[in-house]
N, C-alpha and C positions, 0 to 999 in steps of 0.2 A: 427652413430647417433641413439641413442634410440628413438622410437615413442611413442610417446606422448599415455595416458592412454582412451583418448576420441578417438583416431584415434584405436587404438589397441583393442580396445574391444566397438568401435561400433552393434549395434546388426543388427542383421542379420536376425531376421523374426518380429513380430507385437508382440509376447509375450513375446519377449527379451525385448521392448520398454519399461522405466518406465510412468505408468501413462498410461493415452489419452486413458481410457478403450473406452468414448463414438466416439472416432477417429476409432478407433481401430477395433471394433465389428463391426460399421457399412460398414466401408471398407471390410473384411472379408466376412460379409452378401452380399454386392455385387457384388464378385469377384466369392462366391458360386451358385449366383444368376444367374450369369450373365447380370448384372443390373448396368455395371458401366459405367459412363458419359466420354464424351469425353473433360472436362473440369472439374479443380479442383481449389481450394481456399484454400490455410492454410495460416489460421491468427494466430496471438501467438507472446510473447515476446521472444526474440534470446535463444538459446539454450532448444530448451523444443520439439526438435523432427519431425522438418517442414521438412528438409531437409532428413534427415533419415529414416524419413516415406514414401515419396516423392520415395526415392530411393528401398527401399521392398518394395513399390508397384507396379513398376517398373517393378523388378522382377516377383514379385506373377502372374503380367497381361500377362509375358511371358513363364511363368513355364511352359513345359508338365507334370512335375509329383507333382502340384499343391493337397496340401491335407488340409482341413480344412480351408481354404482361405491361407495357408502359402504358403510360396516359398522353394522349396527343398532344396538349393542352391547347391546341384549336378549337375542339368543337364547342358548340354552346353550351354543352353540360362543364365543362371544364374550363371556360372563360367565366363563366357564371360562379364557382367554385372560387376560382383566383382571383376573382373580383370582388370575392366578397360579397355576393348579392345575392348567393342561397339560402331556402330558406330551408334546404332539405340535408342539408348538414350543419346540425348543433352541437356547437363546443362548449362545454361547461368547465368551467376552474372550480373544484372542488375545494379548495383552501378557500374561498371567498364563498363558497355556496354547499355549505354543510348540514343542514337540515331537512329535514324528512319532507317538508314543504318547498324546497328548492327542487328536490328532487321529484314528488309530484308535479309539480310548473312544467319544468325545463322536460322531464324525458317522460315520465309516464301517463299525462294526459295528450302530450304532443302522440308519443307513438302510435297511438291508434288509428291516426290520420295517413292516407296515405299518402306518398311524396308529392309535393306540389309539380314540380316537372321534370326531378329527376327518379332513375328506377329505384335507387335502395336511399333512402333519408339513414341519415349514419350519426352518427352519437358519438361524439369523443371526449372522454370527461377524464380532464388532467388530473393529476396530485389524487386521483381516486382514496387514496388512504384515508384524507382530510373527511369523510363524510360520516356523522355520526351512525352509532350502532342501528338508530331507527330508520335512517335514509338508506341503509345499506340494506335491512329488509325490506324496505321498500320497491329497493332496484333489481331486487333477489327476484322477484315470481316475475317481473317482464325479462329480467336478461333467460332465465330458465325459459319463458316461454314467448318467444319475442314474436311478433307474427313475420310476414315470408319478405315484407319490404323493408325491415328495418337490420338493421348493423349497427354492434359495437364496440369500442374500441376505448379501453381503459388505458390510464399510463400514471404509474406509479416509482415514484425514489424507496420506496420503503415496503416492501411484499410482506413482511412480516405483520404489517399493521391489516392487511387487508385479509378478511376471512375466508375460511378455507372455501365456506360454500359460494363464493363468490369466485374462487380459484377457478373452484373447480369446475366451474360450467363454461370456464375461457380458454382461447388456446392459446399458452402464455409462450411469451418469448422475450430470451433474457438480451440486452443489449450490453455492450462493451463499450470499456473508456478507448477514448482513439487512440492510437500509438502514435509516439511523436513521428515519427516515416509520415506515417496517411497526414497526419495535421500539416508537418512542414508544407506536405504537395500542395494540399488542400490552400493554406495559407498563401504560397509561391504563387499560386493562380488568382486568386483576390490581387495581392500586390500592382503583379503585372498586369492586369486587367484596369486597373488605377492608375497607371502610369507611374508604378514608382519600383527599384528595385532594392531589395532587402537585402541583407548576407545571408546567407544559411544557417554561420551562427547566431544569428541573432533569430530568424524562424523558429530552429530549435530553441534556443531560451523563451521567445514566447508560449512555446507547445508544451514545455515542460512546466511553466508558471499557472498553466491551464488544468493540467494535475488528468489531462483525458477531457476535458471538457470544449467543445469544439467553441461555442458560442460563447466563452471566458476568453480560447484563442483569439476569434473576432472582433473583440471588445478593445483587448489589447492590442493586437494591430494596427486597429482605427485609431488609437491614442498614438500610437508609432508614426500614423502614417497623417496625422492633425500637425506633428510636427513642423512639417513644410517640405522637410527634407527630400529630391529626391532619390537620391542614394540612402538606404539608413545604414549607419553600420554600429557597431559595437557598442563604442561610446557617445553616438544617440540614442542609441536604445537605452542605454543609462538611466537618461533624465527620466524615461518612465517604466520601464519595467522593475518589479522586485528582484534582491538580491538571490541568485540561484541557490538551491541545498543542494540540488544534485552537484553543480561546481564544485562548491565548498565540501561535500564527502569526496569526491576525489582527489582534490588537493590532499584530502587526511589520510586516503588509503595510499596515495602518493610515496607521504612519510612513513606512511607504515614498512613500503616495499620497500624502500631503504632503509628500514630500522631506524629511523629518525624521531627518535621518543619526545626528546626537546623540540623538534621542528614539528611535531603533532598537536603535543601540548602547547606549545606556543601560538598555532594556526588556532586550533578551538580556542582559547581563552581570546583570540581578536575576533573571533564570530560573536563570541559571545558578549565581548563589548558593544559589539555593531548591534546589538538588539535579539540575535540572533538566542531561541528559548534552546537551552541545553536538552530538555528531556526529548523537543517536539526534532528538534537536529539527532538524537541516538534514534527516535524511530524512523526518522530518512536514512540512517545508516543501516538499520537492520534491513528495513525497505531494501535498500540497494545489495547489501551481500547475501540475502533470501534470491531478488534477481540473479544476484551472478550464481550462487550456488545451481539455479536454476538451470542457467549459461552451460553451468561445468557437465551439465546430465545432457547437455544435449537440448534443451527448450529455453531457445533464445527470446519468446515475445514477450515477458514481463520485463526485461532488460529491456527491448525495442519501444516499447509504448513508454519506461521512463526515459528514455534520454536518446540520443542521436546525436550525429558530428563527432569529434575530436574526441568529447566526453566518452561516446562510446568506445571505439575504438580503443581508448586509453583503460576502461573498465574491462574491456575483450581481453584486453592486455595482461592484466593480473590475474583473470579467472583463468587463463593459460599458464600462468608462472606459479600461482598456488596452488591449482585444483582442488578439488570438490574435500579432502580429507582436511585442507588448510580451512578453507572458507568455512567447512563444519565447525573448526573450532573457536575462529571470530565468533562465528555465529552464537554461539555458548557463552564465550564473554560476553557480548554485546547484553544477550537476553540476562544476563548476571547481573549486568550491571544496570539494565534498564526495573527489574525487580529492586535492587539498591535504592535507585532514585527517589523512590516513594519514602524512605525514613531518614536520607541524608538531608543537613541543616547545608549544605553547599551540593545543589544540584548535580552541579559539575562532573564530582569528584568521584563516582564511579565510573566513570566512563573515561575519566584521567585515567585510571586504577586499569580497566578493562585495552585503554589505548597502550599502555605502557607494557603491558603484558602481551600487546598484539606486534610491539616492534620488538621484542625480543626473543620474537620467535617461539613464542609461547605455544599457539597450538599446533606443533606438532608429535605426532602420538607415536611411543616409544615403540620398536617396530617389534620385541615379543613381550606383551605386558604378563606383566607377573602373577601366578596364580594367586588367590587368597588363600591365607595358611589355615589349615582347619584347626578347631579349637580342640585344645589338650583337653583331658579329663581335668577335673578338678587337684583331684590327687597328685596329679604330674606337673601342678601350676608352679612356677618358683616367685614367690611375689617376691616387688621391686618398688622399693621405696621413691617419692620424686626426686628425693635430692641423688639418687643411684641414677635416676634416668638424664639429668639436669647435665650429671657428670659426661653420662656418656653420650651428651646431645650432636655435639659438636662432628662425632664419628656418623652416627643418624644423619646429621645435616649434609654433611656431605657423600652422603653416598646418596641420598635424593638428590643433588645436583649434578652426579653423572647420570641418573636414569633417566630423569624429566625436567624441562627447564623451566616447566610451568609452577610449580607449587614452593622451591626455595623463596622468592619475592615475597609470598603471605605466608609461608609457613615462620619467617622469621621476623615477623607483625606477629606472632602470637607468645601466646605465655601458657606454660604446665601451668594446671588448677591443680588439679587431684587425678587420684589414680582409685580409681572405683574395679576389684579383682584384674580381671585384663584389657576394662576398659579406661584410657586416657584421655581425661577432658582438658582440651585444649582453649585456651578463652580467644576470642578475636574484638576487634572493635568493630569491626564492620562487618555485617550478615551475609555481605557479599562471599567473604574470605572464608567465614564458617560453611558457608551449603559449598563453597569450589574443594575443600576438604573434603566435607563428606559425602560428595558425590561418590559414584561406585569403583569406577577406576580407577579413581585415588585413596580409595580407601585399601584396596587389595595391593596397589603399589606400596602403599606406607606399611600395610601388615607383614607385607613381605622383606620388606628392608630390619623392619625393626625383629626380626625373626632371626636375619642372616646378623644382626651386628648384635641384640641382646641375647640370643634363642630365649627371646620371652616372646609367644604369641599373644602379642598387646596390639591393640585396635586402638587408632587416633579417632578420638568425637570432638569437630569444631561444636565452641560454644560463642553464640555470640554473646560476648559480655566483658568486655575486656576493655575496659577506658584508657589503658596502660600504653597501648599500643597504637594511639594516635603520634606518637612522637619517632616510634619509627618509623612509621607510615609517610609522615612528612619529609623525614631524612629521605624515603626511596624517593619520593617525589623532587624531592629539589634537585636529586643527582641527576635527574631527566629533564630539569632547566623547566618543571611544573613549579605552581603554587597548590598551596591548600584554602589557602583563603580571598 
């Protein structure tokens, strides 16, 4: 049986590791130092290094021919280590080994004992969270009070699950998903090491299918490279890799950058045939214009760790051509419409609603917005029947379509309710369209219009409740080459 490419070429000192420079140095620093605690903490999502590090450390603290904080892995404390045949460092899997009597066994009867032939006997107990509340006081009064030969080194997905008192007697350090850069390298050296050479693009689509996960990278590879092939390129990589989101959100910011409503909504609705879940694709979207907004400030590594190659480049691309005041207001739709999602009976359909308002150049924000009009006294109010305001809608509507190009599209999905003194209840069908109304910017834009064309300072209140307005909703849509259903 061939061993797998994470097992086969796990690393073996701190600079083999990808990534976890600020793990990494400071570990090192203290092993040169002689400055290292009898308790450890590595927090981090699965595969990014806890265990591995965990284990050269291990090593490093028992090395005699210790250089630069690294472990030699020559000497007999460290082929004995690598070999598996110590009995002075125990690994516990805390998800399989969760009771207070596991925990007595494995670490607090063993500790007492002093190392059989190495100096510090070290304790590495995975998924730490997994142990229940009794094994966990249990492990409380030895990690608090450990004697001078023993070391430990917790590693947990989920910090919140593990108690504070046990925090706090450790010195915790938090790990990072890989960025696709570090994974491609990482992955490029695996390849060629095997004899077989990859594209780039196809590295990156394995890095990014990994989600930061180095040993998900590895898994997938080996499936890449089980193929036979020894070139892989694109459309090998096909037959086994998943279909990309981050692809597929560019493709759609693509259409956006050209105002291509029909070529937006056309591309989503074939994701979404292909399998692809509408809601779990708008949080890759947000995901990715949170990075570029990111991008636009100047901190490019949430962008870097999702995506690299061409992708990149082309995402560099628009967070240039929109900047950071544009991508704010995707950003605002997107979250509008990912709130939608939860009570629409077609998933889709706000984020149709949210794309179609993003190709037409929807957010951007009117460069002197208008102040809100202060409220008359009572006295000085001139009330205004609906069907007076109904009359004068038409003059309303279009002077909100010179000021902002965002609010004409659902302001005319809606319908006058009533008119309550100087406030206007406006009905919508969709919740979305009531809160993008009475958000605050658009509320002091519409008090100011309807000031200058009625001199009635009347205030619009989206309501959502308005069934009426599904039939215009569908007319905007099909003019954009969408469906509703």
């Amino acid at each position: 049986m061939s061993i797998t490419l994470y097992r086969k070429y796990r690393p073996l000192s701190f600079a083999d590791v990808t990534e976890q420079e600020h793990v990494k140095r400071t570990l090192r620093n203290q092993l040169e130092a002689g400055t290292v605690a009898h308790a450890y903490l590595f927090i981090g999502p699965r595969g990014v290094g806890k265990t591995t590090i965990a284990r050269i450390f291990a090593r490093a603290i028992n090395c005699g021919n210790r250089k630069g904080g690294e472990p030699c892995n020559e000497c007999s404390s460290c082929k004995e280590i690598l070999e598996n045949k110590s009995f002075d460092l125990v690994e516990m899997d805390a998800a399989s080994h969760t009771g207070v009597d596991n925990v007595r066994e494995n670490i607090i009867e063993n500790v007492r004992f002093a190392p059989a032939k190495l100096k510090y006997k070290v304790f590495v107990i995975d998924e730490v969270h997994m142990l229940s509340t009794g094994a966990f006081n249990a492990l409380l009064k030895t990690i608090e009070e450990p004697p001078p030969h023993a070391m430990f080194i917790l590693a947990t997905t989920e910090i919140h699950k593990v108690p504070a008192t046990i925090v706090s007697r450790c010195q915790r350090f938090d790990f990072r998903r890989i960025s696709v850069p570090g994974m491609v390298k990482r992955l490029k050296e695996m390849a060629n090491e095997e004899g077989f050479t990859v594209d780039d693009e196809v590295l990156a689509m394995v890095s990014r299918a990994a989600d930061g996960c180095e040993r998900d990278a590895e898994s997938l590879l080996g499936q890449l490279l089980s193929l036979g092939e020894k070139n892989v390129t694109r459309e090998t990589a096909a037959l086994v890799l998943p279909g990309s989101a981050t692809v597929q959100v560019a493709e759609l910011l693509a259409c956006v950058a050209k105002q291509d409503a029909a070529g937006a909504l056309s591309s989503l609705n074939k994701f979404v045939e292909e399998g692809v879940d509408a809601v779990v694709f708008l949080d890759e979207l947000i995901e990715t214009l949170r990075a570029m907004l990111l991008s636009s400030l100047g901190a490019n590594e949430t962008l870097d760790r999702m995506m690299g190659g061409a992708v990149r480049t082309q995402v560099l691309g628009f967070v240039k051509e929109w900047g950071m005041v544009k991508i704010v207001g995707f950003l605002e739709l997107c979250l509008d419409a990912r709130r939608g999602t939860r009570l629409e009976r077609i998933p889709q359909l706000p984020l149709e609603l949210a794309l179609v308002e993003m190709c037409i150049d929807i957010p951007v924000l009117p460069l002197a917005p208008p102040v809100p009009p202060a409220p008359l006294a009572p006295s000085t109010f001139i009330p205004i029947s609906v069907s007076d305001l109904e009359r004068q809608w038409p003059k309303v509507f279009e002077r909100i379509k010179e000021v902002n190009a965002t609010l004409p599209l659902i302001i005319q999905t809606g319908k006058i309710l009533s008119i309550n003194g100087n406030e206007v209840e406006m009905g919508f069908q969709y919740r979305l369209h009531a809160d993008t109304v009475n958000q605050a910017k658009n509320q002091a834009m519409l008090g100011s219009i309807l000031l200058e064309v009625l001199s009635c300072p009347l205030r619009i209140k989206g309501i959502y409740a308005l069934a009426e307005a599904d039939a215009a909703t569908s007319d905007i849509l099909e003019q954009f080459g969408g469906t509703v259903a």
